[in-house]
C-alpha positions in Angstrom: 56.9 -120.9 -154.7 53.7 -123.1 -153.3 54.0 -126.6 -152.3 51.2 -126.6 -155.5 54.1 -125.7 -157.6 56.7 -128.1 -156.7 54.7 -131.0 -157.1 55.0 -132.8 -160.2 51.9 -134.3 -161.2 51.5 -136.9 -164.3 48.5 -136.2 -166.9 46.3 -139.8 -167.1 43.3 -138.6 -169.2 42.6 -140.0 -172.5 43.1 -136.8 -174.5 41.5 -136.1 -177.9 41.8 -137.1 -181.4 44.2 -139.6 -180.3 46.9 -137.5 -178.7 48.4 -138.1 -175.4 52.0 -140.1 -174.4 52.5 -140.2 -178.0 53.1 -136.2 -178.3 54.3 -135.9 -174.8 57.6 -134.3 -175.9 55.4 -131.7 -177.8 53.8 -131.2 -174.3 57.1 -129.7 -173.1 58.6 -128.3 -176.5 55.0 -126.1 -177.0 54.6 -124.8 -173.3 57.3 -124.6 -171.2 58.8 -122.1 -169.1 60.4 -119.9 -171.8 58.2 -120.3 -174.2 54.8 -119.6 -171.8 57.2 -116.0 -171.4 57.6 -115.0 -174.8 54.0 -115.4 -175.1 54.0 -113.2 -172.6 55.8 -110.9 -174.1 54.3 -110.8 -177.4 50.4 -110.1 -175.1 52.5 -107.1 -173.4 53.4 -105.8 -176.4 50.2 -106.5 -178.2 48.6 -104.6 -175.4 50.6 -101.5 -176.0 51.4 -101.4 -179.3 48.4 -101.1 -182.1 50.8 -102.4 -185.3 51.5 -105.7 -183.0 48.2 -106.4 -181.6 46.3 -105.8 -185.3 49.6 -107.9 -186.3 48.3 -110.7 -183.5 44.7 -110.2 -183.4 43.8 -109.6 -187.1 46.0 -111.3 -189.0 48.0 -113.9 -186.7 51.2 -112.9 -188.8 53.6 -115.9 -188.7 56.8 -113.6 -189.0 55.9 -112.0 -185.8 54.7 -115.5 -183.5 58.5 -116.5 -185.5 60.1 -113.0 -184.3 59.0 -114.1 -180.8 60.3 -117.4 -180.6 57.1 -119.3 -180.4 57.4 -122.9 -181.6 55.4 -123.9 -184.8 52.8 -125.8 -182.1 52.7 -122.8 -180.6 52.3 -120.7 -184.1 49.3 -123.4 -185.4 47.5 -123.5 -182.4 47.1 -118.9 -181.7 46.2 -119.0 -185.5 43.1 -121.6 -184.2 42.3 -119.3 -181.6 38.7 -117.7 -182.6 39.1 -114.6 -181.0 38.5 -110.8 -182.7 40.0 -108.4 -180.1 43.2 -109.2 -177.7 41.1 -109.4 -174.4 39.4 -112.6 -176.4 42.5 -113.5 -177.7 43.9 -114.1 -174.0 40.9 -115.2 -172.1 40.9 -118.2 -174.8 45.0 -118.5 -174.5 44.5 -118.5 -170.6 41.7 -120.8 -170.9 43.4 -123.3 -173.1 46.6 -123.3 -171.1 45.1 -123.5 -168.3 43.2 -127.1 -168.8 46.0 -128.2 -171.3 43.8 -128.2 -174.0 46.3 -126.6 -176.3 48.2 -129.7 -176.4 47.2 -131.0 -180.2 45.2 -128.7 -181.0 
């Protein structure tokens, strides 16, 4: 692990529509650690299975973000996602995760 990575680092930007300390516990509850792997999981598995990524992609079926473990943050903000095919689908989830914009979305 990188220096980068043990550092803990505090978020000070004013973020939008009002959001920020307020939801910080959704910060945490929406992305951490085990639940940034089953979204992993559920892109793996989107990637090789057709059913699942037409499942992901096409419909954003809430019994399979549910099946995964993905918090209802989580759920509501993939089904935001405008994206038509599952490379799109994980630029914008790498993107958004990335910068933290997911965070009240």
């Amino acid at each position: 692990m990188t220096i980068i990575e043990q550092t803990p680092g505090v978020e000070i930007s004013l973020w939008p529509e009002g959001h920020g300390f307020e939801t910080v516990d959704a910060w945490w509850d929406v992305m951490d650690k085990d639940e940034k792997q089953r979204l992993d999981n559920l892109m793996g598995i989107a990637l090789l299975d057709t059913e699942v990524r037409e499942r992901l992609v096409n419909k954003r079926d809430k019994s399979l973000l549910t099946a995964f473990g993905l918090s209802q943050e989580t759920q509501n903000w993939i089904r935001e996602i405008n994206a038509t095919s599952l490379i799109e689908l994980a630029q914008a989830i790498v993107s958004k995760v990335q910068t933290g914009a997911y965070v009240g979305s």
